[in-house]
C-alpha positions, 0 to 999 in steps of 0.5 A: 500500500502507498499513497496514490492521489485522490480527487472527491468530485461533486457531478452534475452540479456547480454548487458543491453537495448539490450533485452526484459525489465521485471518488477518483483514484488518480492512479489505479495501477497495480491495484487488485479488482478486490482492493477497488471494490474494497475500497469503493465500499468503504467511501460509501459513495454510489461509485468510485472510479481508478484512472489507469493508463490504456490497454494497448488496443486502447492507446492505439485507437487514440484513448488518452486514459483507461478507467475502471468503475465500481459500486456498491457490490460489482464492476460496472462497464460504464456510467456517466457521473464517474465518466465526467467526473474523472475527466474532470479530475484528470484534467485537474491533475494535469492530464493532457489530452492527445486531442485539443477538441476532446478527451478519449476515455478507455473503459468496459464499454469501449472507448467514450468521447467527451469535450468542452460544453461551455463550461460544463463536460459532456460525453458523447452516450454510447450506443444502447446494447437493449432498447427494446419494449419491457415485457408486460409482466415487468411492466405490472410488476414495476408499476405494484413496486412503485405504487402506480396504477399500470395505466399511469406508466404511458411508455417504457423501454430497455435503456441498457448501455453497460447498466441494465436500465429499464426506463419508465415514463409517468404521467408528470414530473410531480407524479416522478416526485411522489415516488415511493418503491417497494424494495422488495417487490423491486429486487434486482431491478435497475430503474429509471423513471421520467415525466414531463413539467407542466411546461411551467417550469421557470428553471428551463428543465423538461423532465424529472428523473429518478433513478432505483437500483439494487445495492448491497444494503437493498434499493437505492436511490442514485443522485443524479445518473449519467448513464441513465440520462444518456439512455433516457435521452436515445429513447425519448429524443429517437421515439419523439418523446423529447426535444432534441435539447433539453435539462433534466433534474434528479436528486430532488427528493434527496435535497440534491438539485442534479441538472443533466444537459442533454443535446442532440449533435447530428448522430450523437447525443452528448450528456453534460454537466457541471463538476466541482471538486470538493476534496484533493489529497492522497489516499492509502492504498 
């Protein structure tokens, strides 16, 4: 064990503590899968993320780093809160990418593009490996664990792009909000659900996301989900369902005011936000 540098990144979020907290380990290497694991359940965070230099594949596809990323009880191929806030971090540390116009990341998924938003990161969302219908036993069984009528469920999708996401539309933001699963009838489900504003909204957000899945320690609500929204956003925009520009918020119901930047670039869709360090230092590992 040795000190390696270590960044905790608040993501989605200019203000800290209003976001989705990362830890990022800036140097990964040599670290053991048990000791990466270990150590993402002890930050008690819903993800850690541990930079590394790129496979040989990767360097010669043109990715500036590697990154491998952990919750609570596995390895996930991708998510898009450590995927920011690690390029966040990474930048911060000095990182310099082989490209002026964006950064190349490494990771299970394959490699991810991200650049300059403004002043926000964003990440171009990869491609869904399941986008089709959910079956209608879920459908009903989702709708019994989240305390909704089936008929108040108007659409839903596979929204898989590294997480298993199932994406479900309610009838309204308000509706989202009022949310309360049942963990045990939800067990072993990765959730996320969306609905509209009244288009009243004075902040310019459209829609109101809340994301479920299963942890160590039973159901858990996420802050604010980048991979989630990437997924939402291939759906909704590719069905029609949302404009091809749009915000979203998540993290209301946990005092967080998560805001996800979603926009439609030709073929791609980038999902941005705002990143914030909250603590630097060294970590024992």
């Amino acid at each position: 064990m040795h000190p390696r540098p270590f960044r905790q990144v608040d993501v989605f979020t200019s203000v800290p503590y209003c976001g989705n907290p990362l830890a990022v380990v800036l140097d990964g290497t040599d670290l053991a899968t048990q000791a990466m694991q270990d150590f993402t359940h002890w930050t008690n965070l819903s993800e850690a993320a541990f930079v590394l230099p790129p496979t040989p594949q990767g360097r010669a596809a043109g990715a500036d780093y590697r990154l491998r990323i952990f919750c609570p009880g596995r390895e996930l191929p991708f998510a898009g809160h450590p995927t920011l806030g690690s390029c966040h971090a990474w930048l911060e540390a000095g990182g310099r990418p082989q490209r002026a116009d964006k950064v190349l990341q490494e990771c299970g998924v394959g490699l991810v593009a991200l650049r300059r938003d403004g002043e926000r990161l964003a990440f171009a969302a990869p491609a869904l490996i399941r986008s089709d219908p959910l079956d209608e036993a879920d459908v009903a069984r989702i709708a019994r664990g989240l305390g909704v009528e089936r008929s108040d469920i108007l659409h839903h999708a596979w929204c898989a792009n590294g997480p298993h996401w199932r994406g479900l539309m309610l009838r309204s933001a308000q509706q989202v909000l009022a949310l309360r699963p049942d963990s045990a009838l939800l067990a072993g489900l990765d959730l996320g659900v969306v609905g509209a504003m009244d288009g009243s909204d004075s902040r310019g957000i459209a829609f109101e996301v809340r994301a479920f899945f299963t942890g160590n320690n039973g159901l858990i609500e996420d802050p604010v989900t980048g991979s989630l929204n990437a997924a939402l956003a291939q759906w909704l925009i590719g069905a029609g369902l949302a404009p091809a520009q749009y915000v979203a918020s998540q993290g209301s119901c946990l005092g967080r005011a998560g805001r996800v930047h979603v926009r439609r670039d030709g073929a791609d869709i980038w999902v941005g936000g705002s990143t914030v360090t909250c603590v630097t230092g060294e970590v024992l590992l």
